[in-house]
LUMVEX-337664 format. One record per residue: residue in one letter; x, y negated, z negated of N, C-alpha, C, O, CB in turn; residue number from 1. Coordinates in nm, 2 decimals. Glycine has a CB too. Layout:
REM residues N
   res      n_u      n_v      n_w     ca_u     ca_v     ca_w      c_u      c_v      c_w      o_u      o_v      o_w     cb_u     cb_v     cb_w     n
     A        X        Y        Z        X        Y        Z        X        Y        Z        X        Y        Z        X        Y        Z   NUM
...
***
This chain:
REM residues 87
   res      n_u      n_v      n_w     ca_u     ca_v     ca_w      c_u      c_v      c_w      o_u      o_v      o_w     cb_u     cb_v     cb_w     n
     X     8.86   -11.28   -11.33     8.83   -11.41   -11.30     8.68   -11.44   -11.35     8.59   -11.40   -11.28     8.84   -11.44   -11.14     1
     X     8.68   -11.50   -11.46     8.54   -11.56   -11.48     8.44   -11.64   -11.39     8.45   -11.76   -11.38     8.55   -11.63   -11.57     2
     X     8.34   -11.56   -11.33     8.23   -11.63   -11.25     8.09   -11.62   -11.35     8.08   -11.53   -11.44     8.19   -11.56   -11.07     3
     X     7.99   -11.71   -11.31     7.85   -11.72   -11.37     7.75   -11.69   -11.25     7.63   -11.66   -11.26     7.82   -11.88   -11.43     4
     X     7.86   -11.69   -11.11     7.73   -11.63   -11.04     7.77   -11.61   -10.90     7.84   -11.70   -10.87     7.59   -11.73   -11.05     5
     X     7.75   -11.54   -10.81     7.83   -11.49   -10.68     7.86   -11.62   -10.60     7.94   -11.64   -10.52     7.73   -11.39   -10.57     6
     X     7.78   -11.69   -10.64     7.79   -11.84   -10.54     7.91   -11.90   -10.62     8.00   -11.95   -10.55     7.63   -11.98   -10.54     7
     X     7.92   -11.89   -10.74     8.08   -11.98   -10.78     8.16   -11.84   -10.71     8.21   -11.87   -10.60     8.13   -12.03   -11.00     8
     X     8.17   -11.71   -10.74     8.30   -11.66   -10.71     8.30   -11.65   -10.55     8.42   -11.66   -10.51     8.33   -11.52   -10.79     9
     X     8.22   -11.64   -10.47     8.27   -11.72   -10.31     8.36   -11.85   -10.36     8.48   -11.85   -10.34     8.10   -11.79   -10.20    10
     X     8.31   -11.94   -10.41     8.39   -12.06   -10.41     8.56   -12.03   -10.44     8.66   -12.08   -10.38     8.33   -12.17   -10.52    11
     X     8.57   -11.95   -10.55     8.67   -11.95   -10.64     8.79   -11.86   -10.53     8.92   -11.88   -10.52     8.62   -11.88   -10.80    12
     X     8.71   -11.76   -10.46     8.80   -11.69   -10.37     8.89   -11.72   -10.31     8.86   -11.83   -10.31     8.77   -11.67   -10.29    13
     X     8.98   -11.71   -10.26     9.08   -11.79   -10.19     9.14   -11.67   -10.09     9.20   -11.57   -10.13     9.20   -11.85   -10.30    14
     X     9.09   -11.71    -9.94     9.15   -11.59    -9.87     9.25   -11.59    -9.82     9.31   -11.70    -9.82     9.11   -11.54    -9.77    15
     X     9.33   -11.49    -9.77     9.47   -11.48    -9.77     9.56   -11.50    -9.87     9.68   -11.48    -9.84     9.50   -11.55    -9.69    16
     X     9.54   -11.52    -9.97     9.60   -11.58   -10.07     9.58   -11.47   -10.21     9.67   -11.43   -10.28     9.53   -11.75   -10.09    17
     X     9.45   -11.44   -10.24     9.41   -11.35   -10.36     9.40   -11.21   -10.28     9.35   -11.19   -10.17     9.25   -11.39   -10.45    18
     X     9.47   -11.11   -10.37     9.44   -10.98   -10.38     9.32   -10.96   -10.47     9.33   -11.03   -10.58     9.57   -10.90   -10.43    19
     X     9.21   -10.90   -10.46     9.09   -10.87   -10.53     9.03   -10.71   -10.57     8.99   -10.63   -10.49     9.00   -10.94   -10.45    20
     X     9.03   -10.69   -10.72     9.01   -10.58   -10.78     8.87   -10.58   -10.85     8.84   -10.63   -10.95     9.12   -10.56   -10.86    21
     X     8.81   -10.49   -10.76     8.63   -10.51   -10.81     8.63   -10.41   -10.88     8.67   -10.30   -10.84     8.50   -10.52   -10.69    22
     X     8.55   -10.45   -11.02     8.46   -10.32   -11.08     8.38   -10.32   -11.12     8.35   -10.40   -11.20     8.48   -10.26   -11.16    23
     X     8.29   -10.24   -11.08     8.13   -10.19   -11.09     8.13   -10.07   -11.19     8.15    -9.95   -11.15     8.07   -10.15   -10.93    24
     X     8.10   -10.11   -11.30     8.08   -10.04   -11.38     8.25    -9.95   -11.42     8.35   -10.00   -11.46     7.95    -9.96   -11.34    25
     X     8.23    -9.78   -11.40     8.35    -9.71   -11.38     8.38    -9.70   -11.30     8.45    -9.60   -11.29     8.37    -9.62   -11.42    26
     X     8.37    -9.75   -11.18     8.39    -9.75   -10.99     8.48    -9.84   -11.00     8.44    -9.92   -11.08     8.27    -9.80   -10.86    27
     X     8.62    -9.86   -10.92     8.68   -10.00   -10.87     8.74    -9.93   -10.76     8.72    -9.83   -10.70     8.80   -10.09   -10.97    28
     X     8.82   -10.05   -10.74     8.85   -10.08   -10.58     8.95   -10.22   -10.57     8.93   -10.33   -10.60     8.70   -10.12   -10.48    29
     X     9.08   -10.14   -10.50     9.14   -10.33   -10.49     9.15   -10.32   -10.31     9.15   -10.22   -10.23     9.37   -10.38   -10.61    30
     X     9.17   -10.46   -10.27     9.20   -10.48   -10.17     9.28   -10.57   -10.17     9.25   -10.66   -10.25     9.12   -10.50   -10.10    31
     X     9.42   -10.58   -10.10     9.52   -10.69   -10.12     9.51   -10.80   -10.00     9.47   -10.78    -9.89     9.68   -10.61   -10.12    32
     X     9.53   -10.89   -10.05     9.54   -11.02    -9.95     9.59   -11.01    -9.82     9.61   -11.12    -9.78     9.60   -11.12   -10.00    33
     X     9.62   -10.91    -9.75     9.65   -10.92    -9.62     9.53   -10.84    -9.57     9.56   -10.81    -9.46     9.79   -10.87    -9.57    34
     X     9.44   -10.80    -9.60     9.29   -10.74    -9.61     9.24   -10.87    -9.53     9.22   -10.86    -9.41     9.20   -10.72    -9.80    35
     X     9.21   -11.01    -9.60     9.17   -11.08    -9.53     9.19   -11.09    -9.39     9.09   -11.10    -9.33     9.20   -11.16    -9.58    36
     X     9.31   -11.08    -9.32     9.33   -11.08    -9.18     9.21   -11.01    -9.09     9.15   -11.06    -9.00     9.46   -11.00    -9.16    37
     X     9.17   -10.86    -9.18     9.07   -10.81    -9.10     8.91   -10.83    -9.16     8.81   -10.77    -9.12     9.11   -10.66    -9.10    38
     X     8.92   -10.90    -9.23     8.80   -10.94    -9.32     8.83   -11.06    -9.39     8.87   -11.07    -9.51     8.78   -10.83    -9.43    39
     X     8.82   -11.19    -9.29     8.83   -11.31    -9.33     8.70   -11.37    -9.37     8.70   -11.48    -9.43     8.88   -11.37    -9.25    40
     X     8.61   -11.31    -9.35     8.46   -11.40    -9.45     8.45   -11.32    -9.54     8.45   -11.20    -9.52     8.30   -11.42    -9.37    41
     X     8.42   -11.39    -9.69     8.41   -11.37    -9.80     8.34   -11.28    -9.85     8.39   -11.18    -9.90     8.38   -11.44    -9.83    42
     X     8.17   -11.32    -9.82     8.08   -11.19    -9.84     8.12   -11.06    -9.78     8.10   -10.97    -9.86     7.95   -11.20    -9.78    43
     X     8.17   -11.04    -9.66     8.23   -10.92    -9.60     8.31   -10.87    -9.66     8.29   -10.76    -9.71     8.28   -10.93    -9.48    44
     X     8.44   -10.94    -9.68     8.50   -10.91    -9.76     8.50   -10.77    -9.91     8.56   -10.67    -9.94     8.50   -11.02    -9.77    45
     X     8.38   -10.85    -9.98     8.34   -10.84   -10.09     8.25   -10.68   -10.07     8.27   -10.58   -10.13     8.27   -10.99   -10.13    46
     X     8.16   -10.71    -9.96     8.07   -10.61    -9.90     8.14   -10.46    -9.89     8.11   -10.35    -9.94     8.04   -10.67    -9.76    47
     X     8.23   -10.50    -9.82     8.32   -10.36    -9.77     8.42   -10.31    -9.93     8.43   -10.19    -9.96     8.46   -10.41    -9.59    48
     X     8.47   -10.36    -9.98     8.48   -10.37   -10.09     8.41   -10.31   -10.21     8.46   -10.23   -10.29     8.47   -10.45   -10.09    49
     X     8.29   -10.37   -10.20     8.22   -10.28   -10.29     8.17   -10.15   -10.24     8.11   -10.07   -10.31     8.12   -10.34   -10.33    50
     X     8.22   -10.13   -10.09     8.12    -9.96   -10.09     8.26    -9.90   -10.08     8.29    -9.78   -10.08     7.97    -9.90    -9.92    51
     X     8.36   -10.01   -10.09     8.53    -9.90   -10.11     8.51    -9.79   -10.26     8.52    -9.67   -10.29     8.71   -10.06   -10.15    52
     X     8.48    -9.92   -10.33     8.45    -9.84   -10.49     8.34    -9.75   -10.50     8.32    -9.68   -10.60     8.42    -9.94   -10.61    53
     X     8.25    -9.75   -10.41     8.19    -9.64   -10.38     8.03    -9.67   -10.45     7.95    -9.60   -10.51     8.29    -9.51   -10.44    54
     X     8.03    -9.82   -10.41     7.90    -9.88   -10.45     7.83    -9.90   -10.33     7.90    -9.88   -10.23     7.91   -10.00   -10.53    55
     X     7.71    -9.94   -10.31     7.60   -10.03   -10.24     7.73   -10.17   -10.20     7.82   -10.22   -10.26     7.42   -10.09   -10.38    56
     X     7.68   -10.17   -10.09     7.75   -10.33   -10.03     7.71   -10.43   -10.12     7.80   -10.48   -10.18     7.71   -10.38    -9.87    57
     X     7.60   -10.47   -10.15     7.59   -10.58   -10.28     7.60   -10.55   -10.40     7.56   -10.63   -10.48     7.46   -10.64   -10.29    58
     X     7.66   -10.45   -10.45     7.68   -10.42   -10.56     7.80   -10.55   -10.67     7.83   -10.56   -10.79     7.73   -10.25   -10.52    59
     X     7.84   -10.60   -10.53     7.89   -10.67   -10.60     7.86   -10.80   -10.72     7.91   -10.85   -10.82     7.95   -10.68   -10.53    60
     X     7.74   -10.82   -10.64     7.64   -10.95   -10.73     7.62   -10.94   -10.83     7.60   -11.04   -10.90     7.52   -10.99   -10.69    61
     X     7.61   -10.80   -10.89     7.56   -10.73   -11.02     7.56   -10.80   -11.13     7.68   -10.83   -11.16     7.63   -10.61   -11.07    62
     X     7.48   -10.85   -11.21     7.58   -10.83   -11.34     7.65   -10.77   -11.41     7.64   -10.65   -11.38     7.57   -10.83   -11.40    63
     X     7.71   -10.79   -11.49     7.83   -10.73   -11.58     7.97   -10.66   -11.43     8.03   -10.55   -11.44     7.73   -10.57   -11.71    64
     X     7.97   -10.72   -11.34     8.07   -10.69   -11.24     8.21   -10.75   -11.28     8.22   -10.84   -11.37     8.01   -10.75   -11.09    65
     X     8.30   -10.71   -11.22     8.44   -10.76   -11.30     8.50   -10.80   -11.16     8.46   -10.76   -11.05     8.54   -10.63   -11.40    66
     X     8.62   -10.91   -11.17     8.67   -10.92   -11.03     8.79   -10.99   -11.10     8.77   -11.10   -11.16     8.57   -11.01   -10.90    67
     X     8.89   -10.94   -11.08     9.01   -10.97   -11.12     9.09   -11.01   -10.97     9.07   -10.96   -10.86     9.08   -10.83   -11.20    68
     X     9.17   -11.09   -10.98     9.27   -11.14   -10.87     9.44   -11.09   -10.85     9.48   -11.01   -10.93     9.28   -11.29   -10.88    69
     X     9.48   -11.12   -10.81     9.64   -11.11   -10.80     9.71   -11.13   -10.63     9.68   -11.09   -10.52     9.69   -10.93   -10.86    70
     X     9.81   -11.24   -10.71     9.90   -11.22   -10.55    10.02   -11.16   -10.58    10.08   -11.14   -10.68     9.94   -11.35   -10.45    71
     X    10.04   -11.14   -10.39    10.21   -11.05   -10.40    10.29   -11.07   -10.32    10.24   -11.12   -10.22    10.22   -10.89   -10.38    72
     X    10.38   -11.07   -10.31    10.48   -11.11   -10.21    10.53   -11.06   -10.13    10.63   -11.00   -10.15    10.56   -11.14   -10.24    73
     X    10.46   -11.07    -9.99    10.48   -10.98    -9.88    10.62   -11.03    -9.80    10.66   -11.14    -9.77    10.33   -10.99    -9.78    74
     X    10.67   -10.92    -9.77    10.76   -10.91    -9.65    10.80   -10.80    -9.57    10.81   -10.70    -9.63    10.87   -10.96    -9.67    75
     X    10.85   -10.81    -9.42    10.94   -10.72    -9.39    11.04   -10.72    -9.31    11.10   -10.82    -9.30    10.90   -10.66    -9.36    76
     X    11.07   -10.62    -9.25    11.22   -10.60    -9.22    11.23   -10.69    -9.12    11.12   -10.73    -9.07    11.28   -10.44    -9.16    77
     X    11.35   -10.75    -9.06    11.39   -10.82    -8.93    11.39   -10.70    -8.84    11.40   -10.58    -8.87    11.53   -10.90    -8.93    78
     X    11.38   -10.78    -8.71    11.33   -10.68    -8.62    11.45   -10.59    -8.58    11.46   -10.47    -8.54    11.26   -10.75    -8.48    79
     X    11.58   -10.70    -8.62    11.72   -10.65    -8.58    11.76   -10.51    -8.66    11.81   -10.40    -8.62    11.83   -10.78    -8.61    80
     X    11.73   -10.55    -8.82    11.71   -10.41    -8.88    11.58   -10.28    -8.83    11.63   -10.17    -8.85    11.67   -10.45    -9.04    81
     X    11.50   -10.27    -8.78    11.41   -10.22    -8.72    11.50   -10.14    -8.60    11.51   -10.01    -8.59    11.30   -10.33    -8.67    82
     X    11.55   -10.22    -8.52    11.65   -10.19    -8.38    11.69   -10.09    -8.46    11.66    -9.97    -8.44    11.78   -10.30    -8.31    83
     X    11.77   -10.13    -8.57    11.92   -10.06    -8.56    11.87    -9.88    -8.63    11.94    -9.78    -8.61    12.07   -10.18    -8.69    84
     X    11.74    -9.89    -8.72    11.69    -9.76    -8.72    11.66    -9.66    -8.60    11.69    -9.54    -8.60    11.59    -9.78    -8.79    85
     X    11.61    -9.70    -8.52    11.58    -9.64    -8.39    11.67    -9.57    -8.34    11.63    -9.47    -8.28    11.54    -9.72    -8.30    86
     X    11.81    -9.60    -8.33    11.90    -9.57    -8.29    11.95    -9.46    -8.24    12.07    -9.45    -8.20    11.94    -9.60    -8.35    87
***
């Protein structure tokens, strides 16, 4: 995702919605969009994130930082399928 500066890519974010793959240099790190649930503010987000890849928490502001997106399509079992494993 092309940003010019941490203040547009907050904007551009979209939580719950984007899966986000940070790279710092040869370090990355993805976190998938149900991440947000436990990390619904952005900077946090981003924060924990970057020391996932094994950076400084602001590492992400950097220049030359990369931040690619993706969504996915979550689901799961009915509970009735769930039951019937237990069995």
């Amino acid at each position: 995702m092309p940003f010019e500066s941490s203040t547009e890519l907050l904007q551009k974010l979209q939580p719950h919605k984007d899966g986000v793959v940070l790279q710092i240099g040869e370090r990355g790190a993805t976190y998938l969009p149900q991440v947000w649930d436990q990390l619904p503010d952005k900077v946090e987000f981003l924060n924990n994130l970057a020391e996932k890849a094994g950076g400084d928490r602001t590492d992400w502001r950097q220049p030359g930082t990369a931040v690619f997106i993706y969504h996915v399509e979550a689901f799961k079992e009915s509970d009735e399928l769930q039951a019937g494993k237990t069995r």
